[in-house]
PyMOL commands that place a pseudoatom at each C-alpha (Angstrom):
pseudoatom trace, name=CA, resn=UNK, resi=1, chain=A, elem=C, hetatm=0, pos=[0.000, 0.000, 0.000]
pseudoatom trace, name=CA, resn=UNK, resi=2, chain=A, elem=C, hetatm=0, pos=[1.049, 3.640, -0.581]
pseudoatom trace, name=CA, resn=UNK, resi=3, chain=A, elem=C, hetatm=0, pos=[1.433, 5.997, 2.318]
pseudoatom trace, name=CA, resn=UNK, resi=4, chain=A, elem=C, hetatm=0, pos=[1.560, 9.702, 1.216]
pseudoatom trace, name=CA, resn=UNK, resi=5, chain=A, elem=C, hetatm=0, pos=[2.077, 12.574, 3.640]
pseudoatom trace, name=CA, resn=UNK, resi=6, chain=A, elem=C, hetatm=0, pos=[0.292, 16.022, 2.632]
pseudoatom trace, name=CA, resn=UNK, resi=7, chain=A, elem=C, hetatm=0, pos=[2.175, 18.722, 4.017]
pseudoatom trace, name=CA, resn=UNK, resi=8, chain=A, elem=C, hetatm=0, pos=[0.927, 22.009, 4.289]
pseudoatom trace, name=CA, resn=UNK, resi=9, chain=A, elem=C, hetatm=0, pos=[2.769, 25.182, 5.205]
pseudoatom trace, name=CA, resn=UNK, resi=10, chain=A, elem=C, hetatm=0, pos=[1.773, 28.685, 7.055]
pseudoatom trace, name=CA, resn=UNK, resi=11, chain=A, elem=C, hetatm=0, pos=[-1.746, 30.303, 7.070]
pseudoatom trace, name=CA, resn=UNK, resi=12, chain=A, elem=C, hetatm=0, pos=[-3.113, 27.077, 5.275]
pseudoatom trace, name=CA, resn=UNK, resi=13, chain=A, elem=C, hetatm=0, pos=[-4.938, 26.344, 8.353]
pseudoatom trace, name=CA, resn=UNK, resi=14, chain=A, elem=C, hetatm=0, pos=[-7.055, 29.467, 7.540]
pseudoatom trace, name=CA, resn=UNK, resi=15, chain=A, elem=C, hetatm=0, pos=[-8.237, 28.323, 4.655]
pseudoatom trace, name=CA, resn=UNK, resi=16, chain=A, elem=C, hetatm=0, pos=[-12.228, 29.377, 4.019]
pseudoatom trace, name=CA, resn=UNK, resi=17, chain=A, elem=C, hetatm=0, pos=[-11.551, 32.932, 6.162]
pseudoatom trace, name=CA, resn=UNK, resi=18, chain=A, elem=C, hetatm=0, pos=[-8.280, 34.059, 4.131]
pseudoatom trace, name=CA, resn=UNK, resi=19, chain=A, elem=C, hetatm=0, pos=[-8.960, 35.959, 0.588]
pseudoatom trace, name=CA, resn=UNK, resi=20, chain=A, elem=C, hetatm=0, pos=[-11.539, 33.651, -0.064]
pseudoatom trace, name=CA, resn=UNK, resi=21, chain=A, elem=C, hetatm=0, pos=[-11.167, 35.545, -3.647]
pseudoatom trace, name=CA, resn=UNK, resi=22, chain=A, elem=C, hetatm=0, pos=[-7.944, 33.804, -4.179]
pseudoatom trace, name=CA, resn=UNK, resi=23, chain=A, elem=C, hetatm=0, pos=[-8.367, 30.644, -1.846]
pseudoatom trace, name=CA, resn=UNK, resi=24, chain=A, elem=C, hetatm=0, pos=[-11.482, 29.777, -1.909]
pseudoatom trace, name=CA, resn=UNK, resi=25, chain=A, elem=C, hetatm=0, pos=[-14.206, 29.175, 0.385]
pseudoatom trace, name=CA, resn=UNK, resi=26, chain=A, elem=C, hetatm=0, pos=[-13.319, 25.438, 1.607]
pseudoatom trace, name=CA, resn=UNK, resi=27, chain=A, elem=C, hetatm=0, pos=[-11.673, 24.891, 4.563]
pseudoatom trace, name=CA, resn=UNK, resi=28, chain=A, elem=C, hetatm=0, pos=[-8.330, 22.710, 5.060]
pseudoatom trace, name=CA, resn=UNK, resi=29, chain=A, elem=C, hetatm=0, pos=[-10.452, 20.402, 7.080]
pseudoatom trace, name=CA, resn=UNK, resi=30, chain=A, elem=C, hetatm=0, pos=[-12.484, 19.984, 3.997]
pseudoatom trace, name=CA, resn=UNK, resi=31, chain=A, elem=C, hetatm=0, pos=[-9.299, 19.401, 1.417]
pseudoatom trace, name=CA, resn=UNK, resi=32, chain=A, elem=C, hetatm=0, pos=[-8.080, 16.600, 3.673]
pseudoatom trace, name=CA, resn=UNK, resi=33, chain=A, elem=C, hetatm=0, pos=[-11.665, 15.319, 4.052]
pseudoatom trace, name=CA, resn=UNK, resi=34, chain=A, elem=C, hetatm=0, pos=[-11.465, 15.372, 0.245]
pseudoatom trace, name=CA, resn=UNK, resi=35, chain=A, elem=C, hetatm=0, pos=[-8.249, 13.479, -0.166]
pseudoatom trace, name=CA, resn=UNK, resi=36, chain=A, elem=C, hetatm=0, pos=[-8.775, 11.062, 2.578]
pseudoatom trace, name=CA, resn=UNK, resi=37, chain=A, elem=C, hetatm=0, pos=[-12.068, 9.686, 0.389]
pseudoatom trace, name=CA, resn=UNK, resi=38, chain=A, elem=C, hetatm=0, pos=[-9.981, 9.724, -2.711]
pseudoatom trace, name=CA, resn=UNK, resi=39, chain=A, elem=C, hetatm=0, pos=[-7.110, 7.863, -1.143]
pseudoatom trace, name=CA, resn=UNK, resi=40, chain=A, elem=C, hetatm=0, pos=[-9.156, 5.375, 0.245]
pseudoatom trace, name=CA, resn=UNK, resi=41, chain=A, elem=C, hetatm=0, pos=[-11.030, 4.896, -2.986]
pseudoatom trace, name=CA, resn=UNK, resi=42, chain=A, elem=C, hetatm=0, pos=[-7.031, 3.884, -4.161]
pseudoatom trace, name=CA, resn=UNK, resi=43, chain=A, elem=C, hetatm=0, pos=[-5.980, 1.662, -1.514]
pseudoatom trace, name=CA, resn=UNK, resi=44, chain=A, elem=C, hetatm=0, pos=[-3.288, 4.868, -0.506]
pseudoatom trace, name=CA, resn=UNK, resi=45, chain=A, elem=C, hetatm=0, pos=[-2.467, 5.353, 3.054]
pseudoatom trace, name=CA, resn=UNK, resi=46, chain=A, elem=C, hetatm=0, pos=[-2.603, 9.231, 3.497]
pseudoatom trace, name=CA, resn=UNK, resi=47, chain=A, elem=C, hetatm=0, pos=[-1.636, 11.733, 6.009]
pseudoatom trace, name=CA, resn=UNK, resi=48, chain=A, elem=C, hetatm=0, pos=[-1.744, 15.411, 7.380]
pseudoatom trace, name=CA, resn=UNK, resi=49, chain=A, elem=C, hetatm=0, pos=[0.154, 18.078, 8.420]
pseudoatom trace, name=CA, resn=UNK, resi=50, chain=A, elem=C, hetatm=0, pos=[0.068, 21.684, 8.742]
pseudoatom trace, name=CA, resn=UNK, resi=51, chain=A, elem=C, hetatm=0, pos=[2.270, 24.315, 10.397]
pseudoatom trace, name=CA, resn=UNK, resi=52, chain=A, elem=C, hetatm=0, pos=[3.186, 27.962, 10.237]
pseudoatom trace, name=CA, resn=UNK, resi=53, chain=A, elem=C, hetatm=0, pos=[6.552, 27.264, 11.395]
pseudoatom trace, name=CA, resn=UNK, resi=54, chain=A, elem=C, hetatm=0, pos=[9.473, 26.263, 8.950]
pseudoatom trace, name=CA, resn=UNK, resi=55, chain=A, elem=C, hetatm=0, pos=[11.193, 24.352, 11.597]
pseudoatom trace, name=CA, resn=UNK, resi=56, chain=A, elem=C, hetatm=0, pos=[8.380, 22.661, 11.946]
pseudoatom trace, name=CA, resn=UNK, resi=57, chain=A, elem=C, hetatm=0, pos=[8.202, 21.994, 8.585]
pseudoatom trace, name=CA, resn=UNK, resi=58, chain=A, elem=C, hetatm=0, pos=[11.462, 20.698, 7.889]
pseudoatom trace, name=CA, resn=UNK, resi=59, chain=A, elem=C, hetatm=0, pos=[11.446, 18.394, 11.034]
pseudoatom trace, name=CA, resn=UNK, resi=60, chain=A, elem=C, hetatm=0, pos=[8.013, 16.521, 9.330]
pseudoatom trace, name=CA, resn=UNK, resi=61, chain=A, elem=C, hetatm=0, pos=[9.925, 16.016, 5.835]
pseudoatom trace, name=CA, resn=UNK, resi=62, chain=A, elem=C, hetatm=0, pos=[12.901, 14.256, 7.861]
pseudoatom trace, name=CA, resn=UNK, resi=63, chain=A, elem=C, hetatm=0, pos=[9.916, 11.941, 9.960]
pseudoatom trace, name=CA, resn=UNK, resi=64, chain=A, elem=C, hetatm=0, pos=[8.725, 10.899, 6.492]
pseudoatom trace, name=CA, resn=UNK, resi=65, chain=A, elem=C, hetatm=0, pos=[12.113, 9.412, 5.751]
pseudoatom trace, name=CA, resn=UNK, resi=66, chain=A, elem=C, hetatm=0, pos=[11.277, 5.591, 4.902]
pseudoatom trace, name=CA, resn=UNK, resi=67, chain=A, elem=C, hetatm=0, pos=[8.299, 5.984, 6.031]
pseudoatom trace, name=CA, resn=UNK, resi=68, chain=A, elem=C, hetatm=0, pos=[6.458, 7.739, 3.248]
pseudoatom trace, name=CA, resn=UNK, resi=69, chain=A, elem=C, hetatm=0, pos=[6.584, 7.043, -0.418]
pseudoatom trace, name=CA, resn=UNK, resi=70, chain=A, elem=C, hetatm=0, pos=[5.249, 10.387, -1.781]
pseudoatom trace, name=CA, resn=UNK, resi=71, chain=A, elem=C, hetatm=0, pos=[4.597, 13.949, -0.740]
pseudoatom trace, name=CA, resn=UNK, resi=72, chain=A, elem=C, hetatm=0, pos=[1.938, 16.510, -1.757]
pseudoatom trace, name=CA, resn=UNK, resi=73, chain=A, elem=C, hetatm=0, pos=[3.686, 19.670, -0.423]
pseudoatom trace, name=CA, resn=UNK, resi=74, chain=A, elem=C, hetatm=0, pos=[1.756, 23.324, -0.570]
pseudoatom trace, name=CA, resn=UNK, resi=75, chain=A, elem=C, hetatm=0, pos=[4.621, 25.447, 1.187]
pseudoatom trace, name=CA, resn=UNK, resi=76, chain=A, elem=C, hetatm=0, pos=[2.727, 28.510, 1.439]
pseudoatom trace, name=CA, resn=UNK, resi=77, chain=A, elem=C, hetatm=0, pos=[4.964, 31.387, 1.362]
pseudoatom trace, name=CA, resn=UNK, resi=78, chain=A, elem=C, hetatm=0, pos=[7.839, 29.039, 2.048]
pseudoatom trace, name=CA, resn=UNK, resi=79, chain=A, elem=C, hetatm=0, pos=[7.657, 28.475, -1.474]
pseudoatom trace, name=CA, resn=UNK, resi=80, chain=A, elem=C, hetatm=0, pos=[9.584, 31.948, -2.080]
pseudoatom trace, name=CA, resn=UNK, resi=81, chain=A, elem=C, hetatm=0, pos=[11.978, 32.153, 0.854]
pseudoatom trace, name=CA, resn=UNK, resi=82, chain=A, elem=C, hetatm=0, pos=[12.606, 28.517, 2.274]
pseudoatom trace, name=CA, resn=UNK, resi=83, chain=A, elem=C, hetatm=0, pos=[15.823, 26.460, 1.147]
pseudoatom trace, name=CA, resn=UNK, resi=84, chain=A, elem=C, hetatm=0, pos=[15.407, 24.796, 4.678]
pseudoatom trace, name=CA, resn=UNK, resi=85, chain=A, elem=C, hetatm=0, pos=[12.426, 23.097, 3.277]
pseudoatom trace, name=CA, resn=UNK, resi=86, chain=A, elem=C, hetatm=0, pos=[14.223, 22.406, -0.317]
pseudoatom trace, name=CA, resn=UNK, resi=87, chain=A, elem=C, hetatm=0, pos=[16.597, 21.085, 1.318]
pseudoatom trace, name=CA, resn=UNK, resi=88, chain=A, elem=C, hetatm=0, pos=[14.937, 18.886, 3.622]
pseudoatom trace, name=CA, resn=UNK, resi=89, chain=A, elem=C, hetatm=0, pos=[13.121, 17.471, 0.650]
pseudoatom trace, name=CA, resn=UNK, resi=90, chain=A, elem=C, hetatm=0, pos=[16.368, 16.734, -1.178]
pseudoatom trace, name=CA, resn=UNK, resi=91, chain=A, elem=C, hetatm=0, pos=[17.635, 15.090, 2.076]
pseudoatom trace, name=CA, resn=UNK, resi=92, chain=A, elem=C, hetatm=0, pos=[14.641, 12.488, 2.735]
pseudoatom trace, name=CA, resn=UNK, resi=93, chain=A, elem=C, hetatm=0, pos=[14.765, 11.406, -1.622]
pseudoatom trace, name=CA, resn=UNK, resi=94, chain=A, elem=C, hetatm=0, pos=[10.921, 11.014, -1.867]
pseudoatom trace, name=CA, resn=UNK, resi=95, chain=A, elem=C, hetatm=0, pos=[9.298, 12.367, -4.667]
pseudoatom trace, name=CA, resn=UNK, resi=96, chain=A, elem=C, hetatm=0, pos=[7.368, 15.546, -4.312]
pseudoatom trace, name=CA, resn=UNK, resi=97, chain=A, elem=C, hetatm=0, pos=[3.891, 17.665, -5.992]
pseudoatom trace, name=CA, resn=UNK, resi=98, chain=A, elem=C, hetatm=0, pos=[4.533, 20.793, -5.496]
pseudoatom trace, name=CA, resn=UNK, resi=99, chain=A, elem=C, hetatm=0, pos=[0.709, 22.198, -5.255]
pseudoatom trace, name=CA, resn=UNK, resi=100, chain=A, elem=C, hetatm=0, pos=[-0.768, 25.891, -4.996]
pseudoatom trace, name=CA, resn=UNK, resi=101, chain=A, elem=C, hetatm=0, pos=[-4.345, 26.963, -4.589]
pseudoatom trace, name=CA, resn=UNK, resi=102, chain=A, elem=C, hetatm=0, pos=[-4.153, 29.740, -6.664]
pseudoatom trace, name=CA, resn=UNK, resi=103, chain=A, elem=C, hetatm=0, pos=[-2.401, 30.785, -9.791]
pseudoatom trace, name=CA, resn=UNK, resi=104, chain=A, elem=C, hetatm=0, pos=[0.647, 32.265, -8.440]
pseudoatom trace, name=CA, resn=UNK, resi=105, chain=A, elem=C, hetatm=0, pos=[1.777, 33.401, -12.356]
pseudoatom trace, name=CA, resn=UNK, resi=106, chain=A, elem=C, hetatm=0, pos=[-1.349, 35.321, -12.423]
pseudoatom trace, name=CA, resn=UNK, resi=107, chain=A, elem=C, hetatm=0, pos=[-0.324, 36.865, -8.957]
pseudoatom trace, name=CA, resn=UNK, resi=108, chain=A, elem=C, hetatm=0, pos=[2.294, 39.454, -7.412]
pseudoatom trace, name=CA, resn=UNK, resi=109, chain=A, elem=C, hetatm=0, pos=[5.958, 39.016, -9.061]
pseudoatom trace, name=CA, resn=UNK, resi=110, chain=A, elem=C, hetatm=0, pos=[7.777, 37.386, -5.942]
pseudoatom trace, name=CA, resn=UNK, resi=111, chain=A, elem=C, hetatm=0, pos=[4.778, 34.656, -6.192]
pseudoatom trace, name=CA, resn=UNK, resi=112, chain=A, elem=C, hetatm=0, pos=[6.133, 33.627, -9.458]
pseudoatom trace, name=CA, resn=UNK, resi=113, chain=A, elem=C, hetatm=0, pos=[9.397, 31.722, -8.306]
pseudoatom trace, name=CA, resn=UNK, resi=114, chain=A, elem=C, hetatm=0, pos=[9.448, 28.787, -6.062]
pseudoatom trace, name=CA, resn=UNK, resi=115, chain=A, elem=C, hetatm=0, pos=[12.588, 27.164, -4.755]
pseudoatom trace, name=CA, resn=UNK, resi=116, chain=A, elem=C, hetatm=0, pos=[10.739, 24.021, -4.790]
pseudoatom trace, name=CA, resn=UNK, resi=117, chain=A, elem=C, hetatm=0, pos=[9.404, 23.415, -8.577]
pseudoatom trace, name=CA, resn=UNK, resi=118, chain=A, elem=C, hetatm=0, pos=[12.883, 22.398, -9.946]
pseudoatom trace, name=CA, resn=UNK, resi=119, chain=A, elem=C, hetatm=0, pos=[13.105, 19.705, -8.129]
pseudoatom trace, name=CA, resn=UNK, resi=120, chain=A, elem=C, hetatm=0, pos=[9.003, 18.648, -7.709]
pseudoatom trace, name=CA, resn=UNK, resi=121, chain=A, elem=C, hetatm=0, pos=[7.648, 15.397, -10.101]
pseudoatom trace, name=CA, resn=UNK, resi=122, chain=A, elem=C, hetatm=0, pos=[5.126, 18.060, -10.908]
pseudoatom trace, name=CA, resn=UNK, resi=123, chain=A, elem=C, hetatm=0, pos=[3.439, 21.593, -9.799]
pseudoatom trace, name=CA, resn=UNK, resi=124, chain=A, elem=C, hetatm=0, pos=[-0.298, 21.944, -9.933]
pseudoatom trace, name=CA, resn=UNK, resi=125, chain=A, elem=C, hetatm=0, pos=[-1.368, 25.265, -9.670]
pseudoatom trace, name=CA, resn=UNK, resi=126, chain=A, elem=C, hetatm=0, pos=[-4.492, 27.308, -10.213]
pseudoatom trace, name=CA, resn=UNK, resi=127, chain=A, elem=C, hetatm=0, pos=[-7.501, 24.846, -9.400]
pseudoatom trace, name=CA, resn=UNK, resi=128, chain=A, elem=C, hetatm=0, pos=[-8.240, 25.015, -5.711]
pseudoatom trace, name=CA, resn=UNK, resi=129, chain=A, elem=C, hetatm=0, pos=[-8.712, 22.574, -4.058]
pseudoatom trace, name=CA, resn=UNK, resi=130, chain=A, elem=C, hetatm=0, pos=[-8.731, 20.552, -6.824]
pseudoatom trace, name=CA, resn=UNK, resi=131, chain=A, elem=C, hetatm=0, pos=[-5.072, 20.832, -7.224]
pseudoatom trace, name=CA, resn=UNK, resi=132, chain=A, elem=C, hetatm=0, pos=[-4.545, 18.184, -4.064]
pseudoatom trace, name=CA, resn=UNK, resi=133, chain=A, elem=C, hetatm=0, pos=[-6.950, 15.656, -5.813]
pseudoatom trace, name=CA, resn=UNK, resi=134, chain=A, elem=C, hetatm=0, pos=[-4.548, 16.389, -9.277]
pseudoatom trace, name=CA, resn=UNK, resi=135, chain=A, elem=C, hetatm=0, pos=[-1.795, 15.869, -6.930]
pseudoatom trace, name=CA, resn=UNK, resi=136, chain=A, elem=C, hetatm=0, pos=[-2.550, 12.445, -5.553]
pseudoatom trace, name=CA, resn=UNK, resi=137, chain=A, elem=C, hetatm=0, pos=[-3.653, 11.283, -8.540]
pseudoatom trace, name=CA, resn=UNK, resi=138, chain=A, elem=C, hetatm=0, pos=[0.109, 12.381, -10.056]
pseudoatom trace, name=CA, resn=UNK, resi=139, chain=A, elem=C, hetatm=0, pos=[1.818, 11.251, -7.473]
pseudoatom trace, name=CA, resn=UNK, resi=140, chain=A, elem=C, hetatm=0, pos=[0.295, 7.994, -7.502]
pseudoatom trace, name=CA, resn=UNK, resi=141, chain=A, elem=C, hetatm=0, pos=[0.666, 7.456, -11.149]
pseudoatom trace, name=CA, resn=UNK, resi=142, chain=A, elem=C, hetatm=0, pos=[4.439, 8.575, -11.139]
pseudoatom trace, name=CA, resn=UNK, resi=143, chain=A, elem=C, hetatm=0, pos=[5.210, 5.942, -8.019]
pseudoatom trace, name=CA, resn=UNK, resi=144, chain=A, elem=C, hetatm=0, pos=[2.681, 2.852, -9.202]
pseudoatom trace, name=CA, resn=UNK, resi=145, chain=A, elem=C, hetatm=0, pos=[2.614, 3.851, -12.731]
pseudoatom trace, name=CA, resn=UNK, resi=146, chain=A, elem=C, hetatm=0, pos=[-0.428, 1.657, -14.621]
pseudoatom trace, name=CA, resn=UNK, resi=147, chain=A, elem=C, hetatm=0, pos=[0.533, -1.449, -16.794]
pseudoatom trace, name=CA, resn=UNK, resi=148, chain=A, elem=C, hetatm=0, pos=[0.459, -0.540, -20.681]
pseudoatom trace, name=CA, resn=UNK, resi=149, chain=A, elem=C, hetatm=0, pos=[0.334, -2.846, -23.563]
pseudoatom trace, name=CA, resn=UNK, resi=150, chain=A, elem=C, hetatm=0, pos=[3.221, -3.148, -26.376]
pseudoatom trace, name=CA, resn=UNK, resi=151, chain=A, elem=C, hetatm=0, pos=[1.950, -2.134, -29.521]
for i in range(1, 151): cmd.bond("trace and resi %d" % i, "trace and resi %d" % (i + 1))
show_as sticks, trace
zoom trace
């Protein structure tokens, strides 16, 4: 079975409240609500974590060290400033989705780099909430990749 850990960085956990314009009116509670139905509906062991602290952050990538197979990963801001959490990810070698709620190229300049996306399996960004159901479904197609047929 698959375990994937979805990691989510700062002001995440105000999801529904926060510039619902850009967000979205659906609450973290109800993305991981989301993906725990979807991950169940695959046979994929899934699990949560949110904090607004990088430290924090960085110590849950290390945990996930042979532990987890895959990571869904919405840094927040952290996406911009954090080489603590690039790094971390490059440390624990389990492949990553890199996933935004909104469309950070349609956003503020700064929004537009991530120190993350180089080294992600893929970046989903622009669909809400969606995005995390994208991402799983990536993630689990890059690490159990279906059977095709030799033509």
């Amino acid at each position: 079975m698959l375990k994937i850990s979805v990691i989510n960085g700062p002001n995440l956990n105000m999801l529904g409240d926060r510039e619902v314009g850009y967000y979205g009116a659906v609450s973290l509670e109800d993305i991981n609500a989301q993906l725990r139905m979807a991950a169940k509906e695959e046979g994929i062991e899934i699990d949560f974590y949110q904090s607004n602290s990088e430290g924090e952050l960085v110590t849950f990538i290390q945990t996930c060290k042979g532990v987890t197979d895959g990571i869904i990963i919405n840094p927040g801001a952290y996406t911009h400033t954090s080489i603590a959490i690039r790094d971390a990810l490059l440390a624990v070698e389990i492949p990553f989705v890199e996933v935004h709620l909104s469309n950070v190229y349609a956003r503020e300049e700064f929004r537009k780099s991530s120190y993350l996306s180089d080294k992600a399996v893929g970046v989903i960004t622009g669909f809400g909430s969606f995005g995390y159901i994208f991402a799983l479904e990536g993630i689990r197609q890059r690490l159990n990749p279906p059977a095709t047929a030799l033509c």
